[in-house]
C-alpha positions as CSV (number, residue, x, y, z in Angstrom):
1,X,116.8,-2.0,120.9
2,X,118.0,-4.4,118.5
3,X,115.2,-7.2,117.6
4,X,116.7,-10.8,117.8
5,X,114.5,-13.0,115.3
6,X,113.4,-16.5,115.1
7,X,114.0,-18.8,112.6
8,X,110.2,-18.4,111.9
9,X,109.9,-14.6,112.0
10,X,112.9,-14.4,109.8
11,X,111.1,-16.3,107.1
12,X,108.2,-14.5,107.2
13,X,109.9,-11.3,107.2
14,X,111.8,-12.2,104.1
15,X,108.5,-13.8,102.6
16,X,106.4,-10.2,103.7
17,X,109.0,-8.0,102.4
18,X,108.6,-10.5,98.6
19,X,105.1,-10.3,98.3
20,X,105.3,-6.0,99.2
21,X,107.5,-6.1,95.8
22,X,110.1,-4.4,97.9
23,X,112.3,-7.4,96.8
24,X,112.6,-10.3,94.9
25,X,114.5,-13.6,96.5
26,X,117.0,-13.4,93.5
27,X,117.6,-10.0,95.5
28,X,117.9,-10.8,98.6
29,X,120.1,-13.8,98.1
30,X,122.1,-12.1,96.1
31,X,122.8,-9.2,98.6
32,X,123.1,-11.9,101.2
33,X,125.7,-13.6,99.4
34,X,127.8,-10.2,98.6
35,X,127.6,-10.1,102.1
36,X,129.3,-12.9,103.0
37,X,132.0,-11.9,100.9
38,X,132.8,-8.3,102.4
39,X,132.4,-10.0,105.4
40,X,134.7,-12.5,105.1
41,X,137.6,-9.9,103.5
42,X,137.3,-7.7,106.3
43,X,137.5,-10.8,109.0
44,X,140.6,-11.7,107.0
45,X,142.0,-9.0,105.1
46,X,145.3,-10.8,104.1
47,X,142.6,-13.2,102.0
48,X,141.6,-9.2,99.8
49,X,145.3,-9.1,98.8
50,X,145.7,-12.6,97.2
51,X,143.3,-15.0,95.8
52,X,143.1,-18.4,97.5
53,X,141.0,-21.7,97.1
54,X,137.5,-22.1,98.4
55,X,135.4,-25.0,99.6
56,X,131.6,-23.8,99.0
57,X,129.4,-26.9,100.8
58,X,125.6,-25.7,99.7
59,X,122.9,-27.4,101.3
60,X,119.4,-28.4,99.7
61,X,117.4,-24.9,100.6
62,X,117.8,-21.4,100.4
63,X,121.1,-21.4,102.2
64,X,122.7,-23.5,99.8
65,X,121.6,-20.3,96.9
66,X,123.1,-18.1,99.1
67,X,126.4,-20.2,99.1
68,X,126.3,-20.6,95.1
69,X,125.9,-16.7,94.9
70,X,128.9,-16.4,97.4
71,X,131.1,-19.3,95.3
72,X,130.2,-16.9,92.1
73,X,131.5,-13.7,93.7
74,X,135.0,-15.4,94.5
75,X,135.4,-16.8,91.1
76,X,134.5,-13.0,89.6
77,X,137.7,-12.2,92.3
78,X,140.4,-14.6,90.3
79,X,139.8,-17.3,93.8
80,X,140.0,-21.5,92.8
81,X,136.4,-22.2,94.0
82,X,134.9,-25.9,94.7
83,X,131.2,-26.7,95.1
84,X,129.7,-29.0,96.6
85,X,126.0,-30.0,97.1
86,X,123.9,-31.8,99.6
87,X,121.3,-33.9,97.8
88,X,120.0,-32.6,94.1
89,X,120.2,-29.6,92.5
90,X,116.2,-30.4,90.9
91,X,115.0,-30.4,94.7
92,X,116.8,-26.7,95.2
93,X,113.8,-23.8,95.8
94,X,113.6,-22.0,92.5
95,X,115.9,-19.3,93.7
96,X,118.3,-21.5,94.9
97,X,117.6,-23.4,91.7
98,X,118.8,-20.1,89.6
99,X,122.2,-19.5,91.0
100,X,123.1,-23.3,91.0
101,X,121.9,-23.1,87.3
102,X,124.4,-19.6,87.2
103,X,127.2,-20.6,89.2
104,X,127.2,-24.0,86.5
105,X,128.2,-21.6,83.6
106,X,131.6,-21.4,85.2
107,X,132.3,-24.1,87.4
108,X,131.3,-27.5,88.3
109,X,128.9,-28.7,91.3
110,X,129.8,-32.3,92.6
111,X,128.4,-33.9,94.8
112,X,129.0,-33.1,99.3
113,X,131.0,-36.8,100.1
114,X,133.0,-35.7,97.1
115,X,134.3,-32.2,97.9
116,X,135.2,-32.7,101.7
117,X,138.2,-34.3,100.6
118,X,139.4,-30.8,99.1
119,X,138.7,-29.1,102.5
120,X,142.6,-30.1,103.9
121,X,144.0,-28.2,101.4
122,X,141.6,-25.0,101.0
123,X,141.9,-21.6,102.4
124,X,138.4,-20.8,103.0
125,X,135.3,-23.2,103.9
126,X,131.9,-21.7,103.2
127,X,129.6,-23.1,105.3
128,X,126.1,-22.8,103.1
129,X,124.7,-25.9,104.0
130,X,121.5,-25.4,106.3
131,X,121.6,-22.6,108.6
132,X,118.6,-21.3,110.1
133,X,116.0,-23.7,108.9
134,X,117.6,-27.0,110.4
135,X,115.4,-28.7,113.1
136,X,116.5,-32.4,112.7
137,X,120.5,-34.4,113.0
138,X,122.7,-34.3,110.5
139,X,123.5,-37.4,109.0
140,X,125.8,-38.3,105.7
141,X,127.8,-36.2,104.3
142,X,126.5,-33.1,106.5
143,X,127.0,-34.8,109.4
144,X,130.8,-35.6,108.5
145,X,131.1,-32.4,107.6
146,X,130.2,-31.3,111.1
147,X,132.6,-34.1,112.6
148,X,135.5,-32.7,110.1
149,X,135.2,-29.0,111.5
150,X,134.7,-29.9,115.2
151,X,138.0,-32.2,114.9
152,X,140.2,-28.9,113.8
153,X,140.4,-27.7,110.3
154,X,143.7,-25.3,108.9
155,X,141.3,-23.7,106.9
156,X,139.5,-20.9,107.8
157,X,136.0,-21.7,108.7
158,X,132.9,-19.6,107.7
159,X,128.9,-20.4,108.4
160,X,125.8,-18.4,106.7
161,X,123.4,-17.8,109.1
162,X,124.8,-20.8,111.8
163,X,127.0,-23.4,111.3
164,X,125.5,-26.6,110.6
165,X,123.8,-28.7,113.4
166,X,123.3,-25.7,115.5
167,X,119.7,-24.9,116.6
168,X,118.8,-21.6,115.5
169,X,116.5,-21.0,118.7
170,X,118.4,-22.8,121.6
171,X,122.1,-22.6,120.6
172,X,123.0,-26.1,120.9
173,X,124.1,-28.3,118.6
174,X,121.4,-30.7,117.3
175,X,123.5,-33.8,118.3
176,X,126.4,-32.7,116.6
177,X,127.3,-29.3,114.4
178,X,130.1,-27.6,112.7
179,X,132.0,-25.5,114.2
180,X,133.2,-21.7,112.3
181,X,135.8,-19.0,112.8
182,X,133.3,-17.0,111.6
183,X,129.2,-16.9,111.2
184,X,127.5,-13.9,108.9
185,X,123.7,-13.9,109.3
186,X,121.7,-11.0,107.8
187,X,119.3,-8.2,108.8
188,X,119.2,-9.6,112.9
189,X,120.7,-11.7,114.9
190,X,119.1,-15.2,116.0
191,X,118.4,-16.1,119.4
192,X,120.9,-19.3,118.8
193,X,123.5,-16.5,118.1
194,X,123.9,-15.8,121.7
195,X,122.7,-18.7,123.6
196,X,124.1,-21.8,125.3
197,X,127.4,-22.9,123.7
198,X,126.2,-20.6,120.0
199,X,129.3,-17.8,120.4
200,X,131.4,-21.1,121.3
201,X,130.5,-22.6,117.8
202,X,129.9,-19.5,115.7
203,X,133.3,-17.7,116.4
204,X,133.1,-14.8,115.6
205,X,129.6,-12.7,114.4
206,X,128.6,-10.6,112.0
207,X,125.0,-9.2,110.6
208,X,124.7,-8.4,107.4
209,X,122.2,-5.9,105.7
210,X,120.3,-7.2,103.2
211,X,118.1,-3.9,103.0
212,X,114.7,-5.4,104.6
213,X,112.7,-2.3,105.7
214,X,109.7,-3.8,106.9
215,X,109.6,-4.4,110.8
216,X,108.7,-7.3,112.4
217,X,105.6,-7.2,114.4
218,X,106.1,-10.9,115.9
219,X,109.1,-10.0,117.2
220,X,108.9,-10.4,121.0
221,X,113.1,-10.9,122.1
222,X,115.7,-7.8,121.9
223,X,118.8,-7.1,122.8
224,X,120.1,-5.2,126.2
225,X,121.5,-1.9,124.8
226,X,124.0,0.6,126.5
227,X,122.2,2.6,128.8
228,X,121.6,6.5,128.6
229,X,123.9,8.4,130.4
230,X,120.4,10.9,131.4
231,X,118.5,7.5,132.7
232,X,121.6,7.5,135.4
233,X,122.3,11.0,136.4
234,X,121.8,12.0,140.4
235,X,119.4,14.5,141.3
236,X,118.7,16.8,144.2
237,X,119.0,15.5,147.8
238,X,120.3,12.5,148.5
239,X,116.6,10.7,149.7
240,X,115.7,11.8,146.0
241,X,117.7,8.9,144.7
242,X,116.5,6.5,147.2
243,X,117.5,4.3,150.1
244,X,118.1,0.9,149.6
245,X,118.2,-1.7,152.1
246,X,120.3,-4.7,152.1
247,X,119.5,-7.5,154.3
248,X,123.1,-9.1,156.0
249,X,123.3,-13.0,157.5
250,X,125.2,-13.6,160.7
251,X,128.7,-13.6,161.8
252,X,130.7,-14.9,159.2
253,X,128.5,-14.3,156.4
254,X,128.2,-10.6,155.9
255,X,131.0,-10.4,153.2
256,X,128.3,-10.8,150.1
257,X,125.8,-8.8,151.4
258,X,128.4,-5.9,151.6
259,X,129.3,-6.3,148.5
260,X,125.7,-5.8,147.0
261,X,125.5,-2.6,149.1
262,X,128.7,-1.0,148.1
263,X,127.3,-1.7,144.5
264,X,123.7,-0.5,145.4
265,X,125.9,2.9,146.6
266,X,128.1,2.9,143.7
267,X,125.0,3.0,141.0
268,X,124.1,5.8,142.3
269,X,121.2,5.3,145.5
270,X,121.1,8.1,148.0
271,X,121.9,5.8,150.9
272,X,122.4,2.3,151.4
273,X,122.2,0.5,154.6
274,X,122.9,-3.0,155.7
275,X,120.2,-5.0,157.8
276,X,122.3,-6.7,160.6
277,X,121.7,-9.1,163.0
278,X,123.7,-8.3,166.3
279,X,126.2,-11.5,165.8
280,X,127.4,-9.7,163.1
281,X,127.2,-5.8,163.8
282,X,131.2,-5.6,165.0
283,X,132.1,-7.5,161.7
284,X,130.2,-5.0,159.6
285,X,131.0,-1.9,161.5
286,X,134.9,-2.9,160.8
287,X,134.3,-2.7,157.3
288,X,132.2,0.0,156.1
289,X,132.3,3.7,155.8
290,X,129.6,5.5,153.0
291,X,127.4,2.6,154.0
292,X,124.9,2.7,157.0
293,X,123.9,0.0,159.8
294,X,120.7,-1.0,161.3
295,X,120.4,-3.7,163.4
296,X,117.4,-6.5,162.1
297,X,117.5,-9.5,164.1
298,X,114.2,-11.1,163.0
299,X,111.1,-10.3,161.4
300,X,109.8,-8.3,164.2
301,X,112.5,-5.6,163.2
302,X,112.3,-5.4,160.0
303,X,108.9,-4.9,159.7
304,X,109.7,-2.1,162.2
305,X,112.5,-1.0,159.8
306,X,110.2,-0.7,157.0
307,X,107.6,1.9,158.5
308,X,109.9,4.2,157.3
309,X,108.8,4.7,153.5
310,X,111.7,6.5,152.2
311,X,113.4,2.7,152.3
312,X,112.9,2.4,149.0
313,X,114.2,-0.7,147.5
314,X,115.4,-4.7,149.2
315,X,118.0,-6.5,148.2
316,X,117.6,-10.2,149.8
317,X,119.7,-13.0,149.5
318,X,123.3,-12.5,149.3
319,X,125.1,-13.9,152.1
320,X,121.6,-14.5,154.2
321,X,121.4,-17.7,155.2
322,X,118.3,-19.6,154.0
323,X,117.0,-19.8,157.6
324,X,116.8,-16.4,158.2
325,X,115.8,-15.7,154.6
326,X,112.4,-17.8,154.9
327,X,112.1,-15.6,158.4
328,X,112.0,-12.0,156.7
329,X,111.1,-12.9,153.1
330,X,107.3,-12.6,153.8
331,X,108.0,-9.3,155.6
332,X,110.0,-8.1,152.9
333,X,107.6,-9.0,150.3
334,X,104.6,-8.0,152.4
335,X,104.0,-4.3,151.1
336,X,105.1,-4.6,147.6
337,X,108.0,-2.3,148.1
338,X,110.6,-2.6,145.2
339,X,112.9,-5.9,146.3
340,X,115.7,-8.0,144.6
341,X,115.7,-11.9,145.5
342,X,119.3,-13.7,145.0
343,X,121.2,-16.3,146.6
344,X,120.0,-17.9,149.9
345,X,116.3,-16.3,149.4
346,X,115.6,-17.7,146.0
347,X,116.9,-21.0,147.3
348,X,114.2,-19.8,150.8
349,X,112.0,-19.3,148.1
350,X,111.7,-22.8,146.7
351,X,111.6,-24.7,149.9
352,X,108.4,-22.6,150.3
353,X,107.2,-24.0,147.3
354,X,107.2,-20.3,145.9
355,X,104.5,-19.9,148.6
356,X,105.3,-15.8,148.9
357,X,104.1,-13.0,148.1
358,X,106.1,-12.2,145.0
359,X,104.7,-9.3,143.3
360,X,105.4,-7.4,140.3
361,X,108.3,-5.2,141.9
362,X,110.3,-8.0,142.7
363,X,113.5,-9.2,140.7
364,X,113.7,-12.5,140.8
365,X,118.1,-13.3,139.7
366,X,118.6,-17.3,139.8
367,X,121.9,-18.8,138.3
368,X,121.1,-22.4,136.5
369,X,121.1,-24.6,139.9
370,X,118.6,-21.8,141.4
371,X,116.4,-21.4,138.3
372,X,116.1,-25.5,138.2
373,X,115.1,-25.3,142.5
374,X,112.7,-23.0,141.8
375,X,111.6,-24.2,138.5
376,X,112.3,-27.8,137.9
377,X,109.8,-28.3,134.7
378,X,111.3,-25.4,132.7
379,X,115.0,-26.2,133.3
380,X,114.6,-30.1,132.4
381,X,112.5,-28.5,129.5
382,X,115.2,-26.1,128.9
383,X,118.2,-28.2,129.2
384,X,120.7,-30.0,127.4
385,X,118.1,-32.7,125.9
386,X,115.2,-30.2,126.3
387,X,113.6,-28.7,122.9
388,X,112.5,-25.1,125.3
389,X,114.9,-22.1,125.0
390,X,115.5,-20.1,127.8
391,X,114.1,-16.9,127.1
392,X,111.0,-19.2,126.7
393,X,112.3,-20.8,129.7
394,X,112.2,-16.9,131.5
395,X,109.8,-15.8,130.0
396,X,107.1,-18.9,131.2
397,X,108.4,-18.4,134.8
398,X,108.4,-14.4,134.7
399,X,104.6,-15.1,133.8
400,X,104.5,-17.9,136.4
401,X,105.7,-15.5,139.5
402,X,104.4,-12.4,138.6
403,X,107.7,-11.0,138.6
404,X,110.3,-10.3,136.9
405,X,113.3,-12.8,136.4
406,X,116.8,-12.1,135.7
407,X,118.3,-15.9,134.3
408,X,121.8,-15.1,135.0
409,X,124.6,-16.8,132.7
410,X,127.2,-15.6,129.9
411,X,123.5,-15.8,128.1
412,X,121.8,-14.0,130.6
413,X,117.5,-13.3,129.5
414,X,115.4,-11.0,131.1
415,X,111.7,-11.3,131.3
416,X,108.6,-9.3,132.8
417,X,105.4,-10.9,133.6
418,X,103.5,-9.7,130.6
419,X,106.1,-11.7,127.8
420,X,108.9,-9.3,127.2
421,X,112.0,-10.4,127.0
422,X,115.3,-9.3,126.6
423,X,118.8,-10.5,125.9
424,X,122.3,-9.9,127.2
425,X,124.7,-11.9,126.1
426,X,128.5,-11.4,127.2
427,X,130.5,-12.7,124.1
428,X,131.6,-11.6,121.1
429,X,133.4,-8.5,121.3
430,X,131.5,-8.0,124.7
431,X,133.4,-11.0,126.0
432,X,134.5,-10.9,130.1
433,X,135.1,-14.2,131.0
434,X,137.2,-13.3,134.4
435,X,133.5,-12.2,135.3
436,X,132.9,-15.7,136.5
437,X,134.1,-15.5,139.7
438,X,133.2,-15.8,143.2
439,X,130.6,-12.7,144.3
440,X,129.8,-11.3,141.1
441,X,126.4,-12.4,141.5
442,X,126.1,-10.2,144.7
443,X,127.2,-7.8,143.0
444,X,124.5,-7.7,140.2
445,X,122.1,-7.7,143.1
446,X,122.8,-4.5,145.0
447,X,123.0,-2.9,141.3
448,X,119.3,-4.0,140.4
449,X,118.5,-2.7,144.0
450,X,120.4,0.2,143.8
451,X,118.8,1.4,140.2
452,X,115.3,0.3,141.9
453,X,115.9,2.3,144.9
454,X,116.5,5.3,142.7
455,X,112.8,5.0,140.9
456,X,113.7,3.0,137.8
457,X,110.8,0.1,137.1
458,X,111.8,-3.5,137.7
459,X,112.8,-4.5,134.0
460,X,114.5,-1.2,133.5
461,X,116.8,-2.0,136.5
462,X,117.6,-5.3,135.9
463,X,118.5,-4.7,132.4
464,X,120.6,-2.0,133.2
465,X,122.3,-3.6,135.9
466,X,123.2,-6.5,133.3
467,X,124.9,-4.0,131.3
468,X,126.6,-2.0,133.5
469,X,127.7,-5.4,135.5
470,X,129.2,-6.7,132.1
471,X,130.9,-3.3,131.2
472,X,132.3,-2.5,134.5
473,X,134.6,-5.8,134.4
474,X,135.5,-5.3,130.5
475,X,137.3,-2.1,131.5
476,X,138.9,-4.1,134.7
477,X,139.8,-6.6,132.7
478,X,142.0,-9.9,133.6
479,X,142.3,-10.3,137.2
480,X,138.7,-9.0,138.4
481,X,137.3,-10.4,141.7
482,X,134.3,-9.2,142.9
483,X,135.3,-6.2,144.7
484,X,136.4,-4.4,141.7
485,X,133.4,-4.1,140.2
486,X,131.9,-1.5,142.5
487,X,135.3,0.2,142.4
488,X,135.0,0.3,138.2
489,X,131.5,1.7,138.1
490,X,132.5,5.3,138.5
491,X,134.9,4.9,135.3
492,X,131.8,3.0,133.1
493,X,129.5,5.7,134.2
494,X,131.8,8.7,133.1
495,X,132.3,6.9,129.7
496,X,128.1,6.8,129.1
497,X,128.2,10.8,130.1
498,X,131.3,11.4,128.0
């Protein structure tokens, strides 16, 4: 799985894979900055066919070298370039320092405040100023800069590594930040990438490689990759890929609870069957075919239910009732069978003070207002003003529960009690925003259970489940409600074999 890299681990990457003598900064930055310029003539091809005029706006650190090497390339290609630099070029790191000190040969470097004025009329605007490294407000010239670009620009934007003001880590903008049409970072992606309002302010994404070999031991965040086709294939008889139960509430409420189980069936479990209470068994039985009923009025039956160990897998929350879902939770939970917590009994769950026995086969899948009930201190920590992320955020109350937590959200993170994390971010080219709509998180549920039901581990489910979720309503496309996403697994699951 891809590796998504600090700020920090980049550094020390770069600064490892230097002191090997696999590379030399020079290198690297001048790699970095060739980069930029493929990638910028294959985001707008039109710009390969006839020169333009480019803003360059180099910062004080590395970032600004790479934006000198980048402002050199475009000359080399006939463009009218314009540099501009924040603060001095006898502060710049010594690499940084040598393509200044090149770029100078053949053109001039003014000062920031005096180049913005020649952004109106440019066709290209080279972010270069801080990118990765920032961790305080802009101010000055930067921070007019940022003002400029989040105001609407003609000219096409383009950051190095983030646009200005964005934290590298959280993917919010440090008070304020620039905004891009496009962002090329190199060798990985950065957690601010994909996080919080990052894909909203970097545009478009592309990663550059810049030929770093070396792996990165520290690196403790990766990316959600397609699943294999093999991981999904059914087997044998149809107990051999589970039975999952889904607990139903009352009259009235048993809509999201059958829609987690016709997703739990769809995946691919054996058998799925709805735990009912009597108000609602005429309801149910009007609306399902493939799935099965059982009747579980209180805790009393379902701890009758569960004597049967081929029940494999719970799903608990969707449509519940928080009542009832503090009534069976602690019978669910009781033998440590494989169990997915959403909705009404993660909100069950926090009344109780997280007084449950949550265990390491649970799946815990809060949206924001769920993860801040049951977590209060990470999401203020985590938030808007916070300085947390949220895979840090996950990962603390992963380690917290003993379980692991799905943080649902275009940014969704998925952590496991012993620190790993893991990524899925729906944006980019994996954008599906008609997946915010009303049951999808149900949905997501009765997936996770589903998968769990069939054998696959906690984590494994839940990070399949994320991607299959995401996948199924990109090939619905516009118009998706949450009863096509069942109905679309077949298709994404033929694709994966195909």
């Amino acid at each position: 799985m891809t590796e998504i890299l600090t700020s920090a681990q980049m550094r020390a990457l770069e600064a490892r894979e230097i002191e090997s003598g696999r590379a030399t900064g020079r290198a690297l930055m001048e790699r970095a900055g060739r980069g930029v310029v493929a990638a910028l003539l294959a985001h707008w091809p039109a710009l390969g066919n006839q020169p333009g005029k480019a803003v360059v706006l180099c910062g004080p650190g590395n970032n600004g070298g790479d934006g000198f090497v980048v402002a050199r390339l475009l000359r080399n290609r006939g463009w009218q370039v314009a540099v501009g630099i924040l603060g001095t070029a006898e502060a710049l790191p010594p690499d940084a320092r040598a393509n200044h000190d090149l770029w100078q040969s053949m053109g001039r470097v003014a000062p920031l405040d005096a180049v913005l004025a020649d952004c109106a009329g440019a066709d290209v605007i080279i972010d270069a100023l801080f990118g990765i490294g920032l961790s305080r407000g802009l101010s000055g010239a930067a921070r007019r800069w940022a003002e400029m670009s989040a105001a609407g620009l003609a000219a096409r934007v383009l950051a190095v590594d983030l646009p200005s003001g964005l934290c590298a880590e959280r993917g919010q903008p440090i008070e304020v930040a620039a905004r891009a049409a496009l962002t090329v970072s190199f060798h990985r992606p950065k957690p601010g990438h994909y996080l919080g309002a990052g894909p909203e302010y970097c545009g478009a994404l592309e990663i550059v490689d810049i030929g770093i070999e070396a792996p990165c031991p520290e690196a403790v965040l990766r990316r959600v990759e397609r699943p294999a086709a093999a991981d999904l294939a059914k087997v044998g008889h149809k107990f051999d890929n589970g039975h999952a139960l889904v607990l139903c509430g009352g009259f009235g409420r048993s809509g999201a609870a059958r829609l987690a189980a016709r997703a739990a069936l769809r995946i691919g479990a054996g058998l799925v069957s709805l735990g009912v209470p009597g108000s609602a068994q005429m309801e149910v039985a009007a609306q399902i075919t493939a799935l099965m009923m059982q009747r579980i009025e209180g805790a009393e039956d379902l701890a009758a239910a569960l004597t049967d160990r081929r029940l494999s897998a719970l799903c608990l929350g969707p449509g519940l009732g928080v009542a009832r879902a503090a009534e069976l939770l602690p019978v669910a939970l009781a033998d440590g069978r494989g169990c997915v917590l959403d909705a009404d009994a993660l909100t069950a769950l926090a009344e109780m003070g997280l007084r449950a026995p949550l265990h390491p086969g649970c799946v815990l899948t809060p949206h924001g207002g769920e993860f801040a009930r049951l977590f209060p201190d990470l999401a203020e920590a985590s938030g808007a003003q916070g300085e947390m992320s949220k895979v840090e955020a996950t990962r603390q109350a992963a380690a917290r529960v003993g379980a692991v937590v799905l943080y649902k959200g275009p940014d969704t993170v998925i952590a496991a009690p012993d620190g790993q994390a893991f990524l899925h971010a729906v944006c980019y080219e994996r954008a599906a925003p008609w997946l915010a709509t009303a049951g999808s998180g149900d949905v997501l549920a009765g997936m996770i259970a589903g998968l769990m039901a069939r054998g696959h581990a906690p984590l494994d489910a839940a990070m399949m489940a994320a991607w299959l979720h995401a996948e199924a309503a990109r090939s619905f496309g516009p118009g998706l409600i949450a009863e096509d996403l069942p109905e679309a697994l077949p298709q994404v699951l033929a694709g994966l074999a195909g």
